[in-house]
TIDOPA-304159 format. One record per atom (N, C-alpha, C): residue number from 1; chain; atom name; x negated, y negated, z. Coordinates in pm, 1 decimal, m for minus. Atoms other than C-alpha are relative to their C-alpha. Example, Ala and Ser with C-alpha at 12.3 -4.5 7.8 and 13.67 -1.06 7.14 Angstrom:
// TIDOPA-304159
+-----+--------+-------+----------+----------+----------+
! num ! cadena ! atomo !     east !    north !       up !
+-----+--------+-------+----------+----------+----------+
!   1 !      A !     N !    m89.0 !    119.0 !      0.0 !
!   1 !      A !    CA !  m1230.0 !    450.0 !    780.0 !
!   1 !      A !     C !    m90.0 !   m120.0 !      0.0 !
!   2 !      A !     N !     82.0 !    119.0 !     m6.0 !
!   2 !      A !    CA !  m1367.0 !    106.0 !    714.0 !
!   2 !      A !     C !     77.0 !   m109.0 !     73.0 !
+-----+--------+-------+----------+----------+----------+
This chain:
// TIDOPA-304159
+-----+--------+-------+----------+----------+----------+
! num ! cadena ! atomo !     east !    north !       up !
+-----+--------+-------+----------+----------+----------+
!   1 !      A !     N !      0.4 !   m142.8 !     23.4 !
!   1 !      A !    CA !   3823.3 !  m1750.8 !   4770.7 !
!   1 !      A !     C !    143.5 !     53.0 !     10.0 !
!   2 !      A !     N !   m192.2 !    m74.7 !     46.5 !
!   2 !      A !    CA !   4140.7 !  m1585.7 !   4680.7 !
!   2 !      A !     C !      3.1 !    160.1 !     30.7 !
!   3 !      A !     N !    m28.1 !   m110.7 !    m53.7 !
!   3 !      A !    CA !   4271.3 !  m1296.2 !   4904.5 !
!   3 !      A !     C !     48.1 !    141.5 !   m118.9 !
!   4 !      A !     N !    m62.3 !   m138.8 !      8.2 !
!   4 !      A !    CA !   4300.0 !   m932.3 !   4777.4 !
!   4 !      A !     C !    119.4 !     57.3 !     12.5 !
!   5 !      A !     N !    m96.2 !    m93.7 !      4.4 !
!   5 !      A !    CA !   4634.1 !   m756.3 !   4702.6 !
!   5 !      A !     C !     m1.5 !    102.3 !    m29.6 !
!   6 !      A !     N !     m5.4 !   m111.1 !     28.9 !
!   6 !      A !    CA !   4690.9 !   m436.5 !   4708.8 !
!   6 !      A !     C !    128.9 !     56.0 !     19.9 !
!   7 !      A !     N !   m133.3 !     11.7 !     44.6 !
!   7 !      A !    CA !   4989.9 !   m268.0 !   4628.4 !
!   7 !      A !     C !    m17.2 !    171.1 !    172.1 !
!   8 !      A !     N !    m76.9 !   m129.8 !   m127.3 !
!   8 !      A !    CA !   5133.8 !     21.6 !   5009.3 !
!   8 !      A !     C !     91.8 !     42.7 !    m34.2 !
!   9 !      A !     N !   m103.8 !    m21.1 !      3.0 !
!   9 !      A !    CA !   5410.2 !    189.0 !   5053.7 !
!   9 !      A !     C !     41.3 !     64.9 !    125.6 !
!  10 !      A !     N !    m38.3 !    m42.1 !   m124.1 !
!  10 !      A !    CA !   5582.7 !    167.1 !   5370.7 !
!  10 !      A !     C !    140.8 !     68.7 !    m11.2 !
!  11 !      A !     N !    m46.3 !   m106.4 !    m55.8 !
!  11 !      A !    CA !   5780.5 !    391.3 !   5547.5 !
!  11 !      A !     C !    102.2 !    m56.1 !    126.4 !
!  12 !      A !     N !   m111.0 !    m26.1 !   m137.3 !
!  12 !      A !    CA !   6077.8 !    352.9 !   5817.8 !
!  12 !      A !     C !     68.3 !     72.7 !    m23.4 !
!  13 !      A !     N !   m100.3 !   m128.7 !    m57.7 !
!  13 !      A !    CA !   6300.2 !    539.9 !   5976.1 !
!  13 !      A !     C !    112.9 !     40.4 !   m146.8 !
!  14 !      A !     N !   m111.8 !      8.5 !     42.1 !
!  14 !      A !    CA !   6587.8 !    449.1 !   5725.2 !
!  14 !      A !     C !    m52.8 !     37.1 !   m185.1 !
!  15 !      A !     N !     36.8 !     19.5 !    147.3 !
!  15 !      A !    CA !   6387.7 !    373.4 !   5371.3 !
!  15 !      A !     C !   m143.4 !    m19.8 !      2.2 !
!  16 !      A !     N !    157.5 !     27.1 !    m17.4 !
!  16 !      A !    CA !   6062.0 !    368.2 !   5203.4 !
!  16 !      A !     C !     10.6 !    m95.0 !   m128.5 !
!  17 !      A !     N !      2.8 !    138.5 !     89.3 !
!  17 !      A !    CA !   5958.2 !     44.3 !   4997.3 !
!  17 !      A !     C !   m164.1 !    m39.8 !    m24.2 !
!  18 !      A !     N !    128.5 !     45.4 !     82.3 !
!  18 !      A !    CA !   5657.7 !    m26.3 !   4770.2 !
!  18 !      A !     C !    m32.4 !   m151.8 !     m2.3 !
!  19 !      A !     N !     m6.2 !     72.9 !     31.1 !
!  19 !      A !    CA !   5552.5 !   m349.0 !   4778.1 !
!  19 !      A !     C !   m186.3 !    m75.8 !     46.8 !
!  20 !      A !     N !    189.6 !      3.8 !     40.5 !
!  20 !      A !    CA !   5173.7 !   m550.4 !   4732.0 !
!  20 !      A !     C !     m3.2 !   m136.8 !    139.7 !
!  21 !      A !     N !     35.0 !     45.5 !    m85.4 !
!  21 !      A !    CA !   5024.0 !   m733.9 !   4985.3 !
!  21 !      A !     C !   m169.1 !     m8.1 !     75.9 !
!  22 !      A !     N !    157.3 !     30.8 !    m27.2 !
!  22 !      A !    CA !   4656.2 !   m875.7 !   5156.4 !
!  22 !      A !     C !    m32.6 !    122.5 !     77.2 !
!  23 !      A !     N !     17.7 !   m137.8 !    m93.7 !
!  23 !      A !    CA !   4689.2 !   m563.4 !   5417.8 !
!  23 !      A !     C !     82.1 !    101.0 !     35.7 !
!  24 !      A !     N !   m102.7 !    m51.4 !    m34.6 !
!  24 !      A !    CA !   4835.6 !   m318.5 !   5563.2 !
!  24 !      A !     C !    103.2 !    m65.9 !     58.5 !
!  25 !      A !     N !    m48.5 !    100.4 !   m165.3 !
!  25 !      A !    CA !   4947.6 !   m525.8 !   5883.9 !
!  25 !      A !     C !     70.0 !    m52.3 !    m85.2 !
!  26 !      A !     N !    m56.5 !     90.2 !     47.0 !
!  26 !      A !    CA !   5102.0 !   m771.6 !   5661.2 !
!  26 !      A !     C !     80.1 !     53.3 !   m151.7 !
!  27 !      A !     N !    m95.8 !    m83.6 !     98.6 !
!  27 !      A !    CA !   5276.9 !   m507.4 !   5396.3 !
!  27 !      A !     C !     99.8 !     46.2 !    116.8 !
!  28 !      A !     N !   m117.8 !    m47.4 !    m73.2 !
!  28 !      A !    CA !   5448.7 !   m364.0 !   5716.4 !
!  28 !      A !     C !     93.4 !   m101.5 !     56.6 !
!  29 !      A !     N !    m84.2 !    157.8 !    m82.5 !
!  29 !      A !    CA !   5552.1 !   m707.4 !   5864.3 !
!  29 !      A !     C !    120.6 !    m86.4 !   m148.8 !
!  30 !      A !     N !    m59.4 !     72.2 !     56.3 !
!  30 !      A !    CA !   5683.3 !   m807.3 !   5504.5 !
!  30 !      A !     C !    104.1 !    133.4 !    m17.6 !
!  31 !      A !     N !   m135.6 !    m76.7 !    m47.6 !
!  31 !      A !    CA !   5925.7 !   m498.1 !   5536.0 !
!  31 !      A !     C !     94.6 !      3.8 !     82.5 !
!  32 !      A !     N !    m86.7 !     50.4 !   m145.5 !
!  32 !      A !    CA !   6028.4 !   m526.3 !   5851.7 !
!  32 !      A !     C !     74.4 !    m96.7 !    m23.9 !
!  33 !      A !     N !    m86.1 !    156.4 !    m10.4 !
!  33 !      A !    CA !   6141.9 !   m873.9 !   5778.5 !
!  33 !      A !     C !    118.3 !     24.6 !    m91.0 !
!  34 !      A !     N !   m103.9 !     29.8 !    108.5 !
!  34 !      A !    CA !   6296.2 !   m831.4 !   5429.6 !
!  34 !      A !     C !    131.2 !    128.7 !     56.7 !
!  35 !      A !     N !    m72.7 !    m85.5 !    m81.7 !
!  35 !      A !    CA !   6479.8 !   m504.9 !   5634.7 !
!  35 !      A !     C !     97.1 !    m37.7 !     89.5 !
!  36 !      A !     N !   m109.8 !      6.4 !   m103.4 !
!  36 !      A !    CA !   6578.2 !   m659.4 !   5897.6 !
!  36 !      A !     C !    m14.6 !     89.6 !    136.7 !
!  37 !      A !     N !    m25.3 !   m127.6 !    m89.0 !
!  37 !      A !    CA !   6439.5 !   m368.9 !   6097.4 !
!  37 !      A !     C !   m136.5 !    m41.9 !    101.3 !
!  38 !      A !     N !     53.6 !     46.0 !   m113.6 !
!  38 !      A !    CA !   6300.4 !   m363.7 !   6422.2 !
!  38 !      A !     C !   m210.2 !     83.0 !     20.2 !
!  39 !      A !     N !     68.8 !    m76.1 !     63.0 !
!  39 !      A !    CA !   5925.2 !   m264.1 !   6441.2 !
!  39 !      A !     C !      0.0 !    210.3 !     58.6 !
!  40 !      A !     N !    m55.5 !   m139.9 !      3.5 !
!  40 !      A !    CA !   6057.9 !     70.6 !   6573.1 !
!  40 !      A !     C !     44.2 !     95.8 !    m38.7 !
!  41 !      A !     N !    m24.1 !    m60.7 !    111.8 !
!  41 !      A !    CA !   6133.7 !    174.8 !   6271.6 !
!  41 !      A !     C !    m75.4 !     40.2 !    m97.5 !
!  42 !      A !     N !    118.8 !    m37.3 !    103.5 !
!  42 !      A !    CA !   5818.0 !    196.0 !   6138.9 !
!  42 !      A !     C !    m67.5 !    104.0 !     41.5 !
!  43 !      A !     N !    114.3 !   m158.7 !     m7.8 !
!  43 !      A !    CA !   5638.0 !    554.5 !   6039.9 !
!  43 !      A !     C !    m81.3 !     m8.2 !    m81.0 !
!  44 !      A !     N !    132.2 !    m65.4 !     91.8 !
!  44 !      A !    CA !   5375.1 !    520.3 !   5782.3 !
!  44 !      A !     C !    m15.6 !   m162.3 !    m77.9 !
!  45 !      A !     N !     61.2 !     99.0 !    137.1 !
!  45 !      A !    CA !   5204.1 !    271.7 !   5551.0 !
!  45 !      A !     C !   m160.5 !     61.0 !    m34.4 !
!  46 !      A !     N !     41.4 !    m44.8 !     15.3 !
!  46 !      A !    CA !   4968.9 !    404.9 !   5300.6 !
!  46 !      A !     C !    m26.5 !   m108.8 !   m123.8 !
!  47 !      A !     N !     33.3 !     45.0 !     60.3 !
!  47 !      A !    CA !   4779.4 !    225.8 !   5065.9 !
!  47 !      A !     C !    m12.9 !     65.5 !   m119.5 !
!  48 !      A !     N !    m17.5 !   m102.5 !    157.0 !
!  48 !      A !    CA !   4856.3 !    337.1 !   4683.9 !
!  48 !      A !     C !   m130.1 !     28.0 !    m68.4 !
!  49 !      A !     N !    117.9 !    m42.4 !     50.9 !
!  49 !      A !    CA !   4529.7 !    302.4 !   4561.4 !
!  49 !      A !     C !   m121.8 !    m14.7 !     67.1 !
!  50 !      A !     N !    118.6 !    m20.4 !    m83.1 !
!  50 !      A !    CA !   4258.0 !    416.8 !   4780.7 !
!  50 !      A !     C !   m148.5 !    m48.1 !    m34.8 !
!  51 !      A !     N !     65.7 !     60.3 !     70.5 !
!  51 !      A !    CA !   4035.3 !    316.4 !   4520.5 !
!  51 !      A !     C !    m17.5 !    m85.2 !    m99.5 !
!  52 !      A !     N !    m29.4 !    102.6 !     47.8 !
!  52 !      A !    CA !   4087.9 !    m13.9 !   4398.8 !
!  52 !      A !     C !   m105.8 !    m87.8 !    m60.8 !
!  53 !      A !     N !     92.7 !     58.0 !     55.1 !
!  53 !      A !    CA !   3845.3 !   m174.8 !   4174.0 !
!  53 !      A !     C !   m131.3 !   m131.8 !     52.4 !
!  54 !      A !     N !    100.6 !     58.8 !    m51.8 !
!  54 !      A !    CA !   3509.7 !   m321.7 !   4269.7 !
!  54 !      A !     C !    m39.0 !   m103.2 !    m17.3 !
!  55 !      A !     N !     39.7 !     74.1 !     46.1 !
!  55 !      A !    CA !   3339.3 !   m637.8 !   4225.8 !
!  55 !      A !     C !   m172.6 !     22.9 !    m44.1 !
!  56 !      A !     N !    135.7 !    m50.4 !     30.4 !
!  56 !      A !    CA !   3041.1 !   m481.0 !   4054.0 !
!  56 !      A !     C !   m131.1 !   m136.8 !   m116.5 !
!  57 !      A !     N !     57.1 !     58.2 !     32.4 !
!  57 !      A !    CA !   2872.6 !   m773.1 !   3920.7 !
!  57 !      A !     C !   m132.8 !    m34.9 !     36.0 !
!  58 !      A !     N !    117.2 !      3.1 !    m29.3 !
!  58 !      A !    CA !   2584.0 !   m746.0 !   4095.9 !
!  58 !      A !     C !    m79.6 !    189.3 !     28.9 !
!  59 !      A !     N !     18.6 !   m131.4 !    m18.4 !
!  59 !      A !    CA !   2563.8 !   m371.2 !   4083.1 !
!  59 !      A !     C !    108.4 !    116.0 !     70.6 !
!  60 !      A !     N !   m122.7 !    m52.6 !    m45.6 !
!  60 !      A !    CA !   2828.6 !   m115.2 !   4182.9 !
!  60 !      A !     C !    m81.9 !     52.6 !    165.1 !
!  61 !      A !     N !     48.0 !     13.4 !   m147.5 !
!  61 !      A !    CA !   2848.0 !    m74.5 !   4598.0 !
!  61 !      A !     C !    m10.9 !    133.8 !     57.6 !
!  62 !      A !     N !     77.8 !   m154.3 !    m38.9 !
!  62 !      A !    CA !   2725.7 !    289.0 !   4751.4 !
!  62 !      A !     C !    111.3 !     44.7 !    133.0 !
!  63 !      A !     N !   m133.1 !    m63.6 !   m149.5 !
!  63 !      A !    CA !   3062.5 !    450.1 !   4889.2 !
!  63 !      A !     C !    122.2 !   m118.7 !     m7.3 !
!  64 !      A !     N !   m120.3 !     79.8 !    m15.7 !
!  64 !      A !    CA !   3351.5 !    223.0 !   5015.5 !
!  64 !      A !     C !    m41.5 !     14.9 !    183.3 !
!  65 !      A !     N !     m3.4 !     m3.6 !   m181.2 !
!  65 !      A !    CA !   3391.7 !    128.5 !   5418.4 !
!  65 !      A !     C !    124.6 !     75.4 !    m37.6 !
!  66 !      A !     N !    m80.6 !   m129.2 !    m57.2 !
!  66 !      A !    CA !   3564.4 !    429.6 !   5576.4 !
!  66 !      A !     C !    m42.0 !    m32.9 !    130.0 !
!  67 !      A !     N !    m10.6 !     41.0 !   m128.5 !
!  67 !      A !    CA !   3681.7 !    372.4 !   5922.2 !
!  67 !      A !     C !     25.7 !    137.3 !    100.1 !
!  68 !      A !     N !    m91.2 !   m125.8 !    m90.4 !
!  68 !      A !    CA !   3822.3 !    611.7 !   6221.1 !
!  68 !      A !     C !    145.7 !      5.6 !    m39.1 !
!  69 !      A !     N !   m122.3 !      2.9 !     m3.7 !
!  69 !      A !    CA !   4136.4 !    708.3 !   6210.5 !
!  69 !      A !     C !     86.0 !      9.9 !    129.3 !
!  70 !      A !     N !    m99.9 !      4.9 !   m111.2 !
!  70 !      A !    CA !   4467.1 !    684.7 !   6428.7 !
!  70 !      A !     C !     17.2 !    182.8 !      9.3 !
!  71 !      A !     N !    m50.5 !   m137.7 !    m45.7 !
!  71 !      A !    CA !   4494.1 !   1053.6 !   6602.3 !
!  71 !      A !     C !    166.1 !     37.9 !      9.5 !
!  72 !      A !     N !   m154.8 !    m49.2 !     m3.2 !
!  72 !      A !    CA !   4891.1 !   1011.7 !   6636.7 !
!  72 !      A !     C !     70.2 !    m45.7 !   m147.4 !
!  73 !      A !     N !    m47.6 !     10.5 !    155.5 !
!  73 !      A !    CA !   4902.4 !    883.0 !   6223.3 !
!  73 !      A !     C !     77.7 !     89.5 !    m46.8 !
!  74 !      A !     N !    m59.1 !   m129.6 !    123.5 !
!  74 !      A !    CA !   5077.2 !   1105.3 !   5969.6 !
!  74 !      A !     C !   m115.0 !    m30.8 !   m104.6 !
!  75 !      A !     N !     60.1 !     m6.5 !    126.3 !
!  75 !      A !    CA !   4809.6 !   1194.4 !   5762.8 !
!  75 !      A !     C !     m9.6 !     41.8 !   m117.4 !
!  76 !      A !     N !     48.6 !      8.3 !     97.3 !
!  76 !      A !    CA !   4727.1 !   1247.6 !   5450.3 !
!  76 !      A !     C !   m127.4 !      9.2 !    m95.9 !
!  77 !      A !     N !    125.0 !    m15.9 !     77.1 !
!  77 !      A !    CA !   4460.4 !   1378.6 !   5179.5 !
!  77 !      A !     C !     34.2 !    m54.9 !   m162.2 !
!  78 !      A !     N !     m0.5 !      3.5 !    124.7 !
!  78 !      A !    CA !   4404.8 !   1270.2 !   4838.4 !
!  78 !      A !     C !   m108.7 !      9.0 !    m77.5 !
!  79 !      A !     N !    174.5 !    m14.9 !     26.1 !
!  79 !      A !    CA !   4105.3 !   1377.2 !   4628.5 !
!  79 !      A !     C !      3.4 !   m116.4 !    m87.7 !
!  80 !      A !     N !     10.8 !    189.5 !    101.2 !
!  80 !      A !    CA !   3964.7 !   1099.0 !   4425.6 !
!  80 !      A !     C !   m150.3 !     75.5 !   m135.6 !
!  81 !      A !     N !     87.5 !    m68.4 !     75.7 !
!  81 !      A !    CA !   3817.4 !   1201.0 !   4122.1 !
!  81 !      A !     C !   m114.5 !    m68.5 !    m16.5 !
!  82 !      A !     N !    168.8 !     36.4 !     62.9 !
!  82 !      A !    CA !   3441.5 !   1113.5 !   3993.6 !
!  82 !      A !     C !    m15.1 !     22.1 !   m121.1 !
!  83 !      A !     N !     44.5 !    m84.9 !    144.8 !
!  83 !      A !    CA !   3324.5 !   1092.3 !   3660.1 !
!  83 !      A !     C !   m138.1 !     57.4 !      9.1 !
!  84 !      A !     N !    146.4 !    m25.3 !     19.5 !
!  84 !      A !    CA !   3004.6 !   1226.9 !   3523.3 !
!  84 !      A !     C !   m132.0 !    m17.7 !     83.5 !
!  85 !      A !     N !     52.7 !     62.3 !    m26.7 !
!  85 !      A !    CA !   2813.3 !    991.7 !   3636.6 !
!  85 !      A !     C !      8.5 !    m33.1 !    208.6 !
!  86 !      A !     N !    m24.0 !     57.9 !   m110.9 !
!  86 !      A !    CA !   2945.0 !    974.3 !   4037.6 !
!  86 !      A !     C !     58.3 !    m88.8 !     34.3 !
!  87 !      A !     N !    m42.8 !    112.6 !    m32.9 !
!  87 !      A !    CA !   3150.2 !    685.9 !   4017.1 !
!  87 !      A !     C !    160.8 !     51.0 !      8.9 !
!  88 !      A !     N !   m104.8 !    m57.1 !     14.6 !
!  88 !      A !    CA !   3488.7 !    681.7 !   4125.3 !
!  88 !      A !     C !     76.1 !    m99.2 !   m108.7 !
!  89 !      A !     N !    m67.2 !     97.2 !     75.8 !
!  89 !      A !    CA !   3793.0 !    482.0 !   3925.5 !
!  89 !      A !     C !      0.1 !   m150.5 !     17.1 !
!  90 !      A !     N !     28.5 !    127.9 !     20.1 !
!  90 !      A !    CA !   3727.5 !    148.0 !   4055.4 !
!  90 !      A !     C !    m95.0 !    m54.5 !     31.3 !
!  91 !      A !     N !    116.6 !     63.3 !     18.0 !
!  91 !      A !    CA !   3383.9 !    166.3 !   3998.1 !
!  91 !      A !     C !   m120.6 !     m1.1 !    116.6 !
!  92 !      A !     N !     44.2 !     14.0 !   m126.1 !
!  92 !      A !    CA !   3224.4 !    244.8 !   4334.3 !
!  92 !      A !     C !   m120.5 !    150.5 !    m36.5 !
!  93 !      A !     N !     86.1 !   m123.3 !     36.2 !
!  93 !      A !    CA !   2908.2 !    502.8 !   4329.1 !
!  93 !      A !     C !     22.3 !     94.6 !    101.5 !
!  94 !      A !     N !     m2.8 !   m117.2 !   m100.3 !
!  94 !      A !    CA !   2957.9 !    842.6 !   4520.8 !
!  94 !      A !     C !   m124.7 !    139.0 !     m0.6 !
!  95 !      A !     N !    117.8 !   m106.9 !      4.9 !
!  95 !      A !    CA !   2703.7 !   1026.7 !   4368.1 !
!  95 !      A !     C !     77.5 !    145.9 !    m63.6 !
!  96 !      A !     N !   m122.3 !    m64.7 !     82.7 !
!  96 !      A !    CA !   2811.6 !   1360.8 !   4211.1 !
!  96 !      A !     C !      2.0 !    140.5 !    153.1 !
!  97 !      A !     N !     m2.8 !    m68.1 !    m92.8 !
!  97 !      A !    CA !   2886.7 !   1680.8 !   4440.7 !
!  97 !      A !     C !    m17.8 !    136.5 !    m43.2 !
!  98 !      A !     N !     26.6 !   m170.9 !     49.8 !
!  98 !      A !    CA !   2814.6 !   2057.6 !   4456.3 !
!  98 !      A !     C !    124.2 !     32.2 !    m18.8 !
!  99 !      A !     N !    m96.1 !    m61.2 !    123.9 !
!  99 !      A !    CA !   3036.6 !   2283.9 !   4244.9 !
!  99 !      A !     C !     44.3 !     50.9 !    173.1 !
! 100 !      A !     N !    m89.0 !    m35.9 !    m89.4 !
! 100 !      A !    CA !   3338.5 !   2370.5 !   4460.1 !
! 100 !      A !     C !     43.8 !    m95.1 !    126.5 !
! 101 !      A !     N !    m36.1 !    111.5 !    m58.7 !
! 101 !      A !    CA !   3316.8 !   2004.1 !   4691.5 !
! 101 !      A !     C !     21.2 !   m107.3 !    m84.2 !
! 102 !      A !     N !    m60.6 !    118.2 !     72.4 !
! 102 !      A !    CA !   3533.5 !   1711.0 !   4611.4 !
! 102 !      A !     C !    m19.5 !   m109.3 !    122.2 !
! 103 !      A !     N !     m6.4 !    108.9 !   m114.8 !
! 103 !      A !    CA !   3541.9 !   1341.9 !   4762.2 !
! 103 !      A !     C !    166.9 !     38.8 !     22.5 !
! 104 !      A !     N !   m114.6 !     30.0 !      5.2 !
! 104 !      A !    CA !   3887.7 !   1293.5 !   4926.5 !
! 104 !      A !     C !     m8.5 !   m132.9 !    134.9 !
! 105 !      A !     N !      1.6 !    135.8 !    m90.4 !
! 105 !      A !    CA !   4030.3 !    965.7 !   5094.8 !
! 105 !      A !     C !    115.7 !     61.8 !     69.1 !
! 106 !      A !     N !   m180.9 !    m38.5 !    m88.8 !
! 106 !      A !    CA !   4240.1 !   1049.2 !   5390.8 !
! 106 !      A !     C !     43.2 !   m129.4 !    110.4 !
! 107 !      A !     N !    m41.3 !    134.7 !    m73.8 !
! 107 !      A !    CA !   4493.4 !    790.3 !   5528.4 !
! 107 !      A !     C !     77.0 !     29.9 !     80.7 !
! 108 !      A !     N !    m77.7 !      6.7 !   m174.9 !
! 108 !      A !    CA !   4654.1 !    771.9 !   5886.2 !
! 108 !      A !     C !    136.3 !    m44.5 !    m19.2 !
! 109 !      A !     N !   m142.0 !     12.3 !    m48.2 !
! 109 !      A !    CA !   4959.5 !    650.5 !   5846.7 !
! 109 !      A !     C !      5.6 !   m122.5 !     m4.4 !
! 110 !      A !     N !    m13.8 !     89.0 !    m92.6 !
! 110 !      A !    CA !   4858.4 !    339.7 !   5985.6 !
! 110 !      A !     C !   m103.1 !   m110.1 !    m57.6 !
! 111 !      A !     N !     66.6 !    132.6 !    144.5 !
! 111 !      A !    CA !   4657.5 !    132.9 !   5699.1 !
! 111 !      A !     C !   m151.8 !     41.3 !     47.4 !
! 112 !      A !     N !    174.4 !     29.3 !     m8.6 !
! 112 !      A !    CA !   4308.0 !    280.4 !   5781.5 !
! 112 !      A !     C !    m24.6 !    188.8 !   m100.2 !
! 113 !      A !     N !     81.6 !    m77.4 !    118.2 !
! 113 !      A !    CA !   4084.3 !    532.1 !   5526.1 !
! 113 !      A !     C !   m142.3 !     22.2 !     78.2 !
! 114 !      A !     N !    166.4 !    m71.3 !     11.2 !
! 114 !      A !    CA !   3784.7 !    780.0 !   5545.1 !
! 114 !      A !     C !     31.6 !     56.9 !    m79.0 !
! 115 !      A !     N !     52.7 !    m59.3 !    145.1 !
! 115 !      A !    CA !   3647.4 !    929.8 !   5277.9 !
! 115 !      A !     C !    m81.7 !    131.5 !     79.0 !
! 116 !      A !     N !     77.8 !   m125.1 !    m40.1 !
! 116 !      A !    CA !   3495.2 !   1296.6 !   5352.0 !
! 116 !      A !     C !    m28.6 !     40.2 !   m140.3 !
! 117 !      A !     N !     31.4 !   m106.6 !    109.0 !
! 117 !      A !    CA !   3360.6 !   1585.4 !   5128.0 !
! 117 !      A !     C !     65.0 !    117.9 !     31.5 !
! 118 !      A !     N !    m81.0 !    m69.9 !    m38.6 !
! 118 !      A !    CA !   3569.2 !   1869.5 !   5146.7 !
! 118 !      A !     C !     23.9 !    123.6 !   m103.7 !
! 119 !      A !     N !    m65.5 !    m97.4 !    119.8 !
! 119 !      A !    CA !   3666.2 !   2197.1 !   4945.8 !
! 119 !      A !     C !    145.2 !    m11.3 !    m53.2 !
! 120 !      A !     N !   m134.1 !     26.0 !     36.2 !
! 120 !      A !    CA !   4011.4 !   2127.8 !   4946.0 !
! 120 !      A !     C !    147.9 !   m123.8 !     78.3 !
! 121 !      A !     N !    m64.6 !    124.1 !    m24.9 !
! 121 !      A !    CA !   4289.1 !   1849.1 !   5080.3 !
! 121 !      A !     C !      3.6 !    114.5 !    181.2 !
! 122 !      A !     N !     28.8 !    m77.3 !   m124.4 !
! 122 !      A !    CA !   4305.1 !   2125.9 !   5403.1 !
! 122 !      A !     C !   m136.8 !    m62.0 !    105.7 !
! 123 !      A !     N !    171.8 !     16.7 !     m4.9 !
! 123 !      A !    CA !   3915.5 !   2077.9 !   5423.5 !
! 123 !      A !     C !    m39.1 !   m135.9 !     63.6 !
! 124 !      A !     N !     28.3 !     94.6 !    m33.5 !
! 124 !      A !    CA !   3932.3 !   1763.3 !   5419.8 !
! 124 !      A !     C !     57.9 !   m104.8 !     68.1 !
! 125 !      A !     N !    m19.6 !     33.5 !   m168.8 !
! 125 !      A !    CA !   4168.8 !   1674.3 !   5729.3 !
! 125 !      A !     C !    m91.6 !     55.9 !     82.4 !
! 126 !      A !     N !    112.8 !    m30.2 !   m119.5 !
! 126 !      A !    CA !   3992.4 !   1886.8 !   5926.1 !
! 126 !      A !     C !   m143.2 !   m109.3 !     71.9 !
! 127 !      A !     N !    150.9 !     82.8 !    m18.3 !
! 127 !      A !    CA !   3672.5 !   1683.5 !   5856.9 !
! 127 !      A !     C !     16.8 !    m83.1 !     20.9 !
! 128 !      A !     N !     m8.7 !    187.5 !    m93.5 !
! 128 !      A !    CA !   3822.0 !   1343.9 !   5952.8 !
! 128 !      A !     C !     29.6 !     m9.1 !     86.4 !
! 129 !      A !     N !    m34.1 !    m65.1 !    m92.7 !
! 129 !      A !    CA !   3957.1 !   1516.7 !   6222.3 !
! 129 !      A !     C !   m137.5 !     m7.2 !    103.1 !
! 130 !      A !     N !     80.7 !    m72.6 !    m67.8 !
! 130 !      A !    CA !   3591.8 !   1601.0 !   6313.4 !
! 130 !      A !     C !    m92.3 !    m77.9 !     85.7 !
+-----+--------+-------+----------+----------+----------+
């Protein structure tokens, strides 16, 4: 079985650097290194695409795992659109939402994701917050 890449973009003190990798943990460790920098230098890693394509071959999967988040993260909202149908871009079912709520994925800082419902990117810290 052949590990998952996904493409972060970390964050230190000095510079921020895009680069793909199996996790977070191991996108911040391959900065650090190619840096040179100590891990004290690290403020954020955020995964670029929150919604990264599914393996829907046996049917598309209901949501995505959404975890807790880190309370001292730098967070972050991003809405994630839906088509028609409830699905988001890589294929995952959400179902569709009442007029004026959106999904959004909010990330910590710190390589972890929840997904809320929310009126607006405001809305929807609060609620991961909650």
């Amino acid at each position: 079985m052949q590990d998952i890449v996904r493409n972060y973009t970390v964050t230190l003190s000095q510079i921020t650097i895009q680069t793909a990798a199996q996790s977070s943990d191991v996108a911040v460790d391959l900065v650090l290194k190619a840096e040179n920098a100590p891990f004290s230098a690290f403020i954020s890693v955020y995964q670029d695409d929150p919604v990264p394509r599914v393996n829907a071959r046996l049917g598309a999967p209901h949501g995505r795992d959404s975890g807790p988040l880190d309370p001292h993260g730098v967070w972050r909202a991003d809405r994630v659109p839906l088509d028609e149908g409830g699905y988001d871009a890589g294929g995952a079912y959400w179902g569709l939402r009442p007029i004026g709520v959106s999904l959004y994925a909010v990330q910590d800082g710190m390589g972890n994701i929840s997904f809320v419902d929310a009126p607006n990117k405001t809305g929807a810290l609060q609620q991961a917050a909650a």
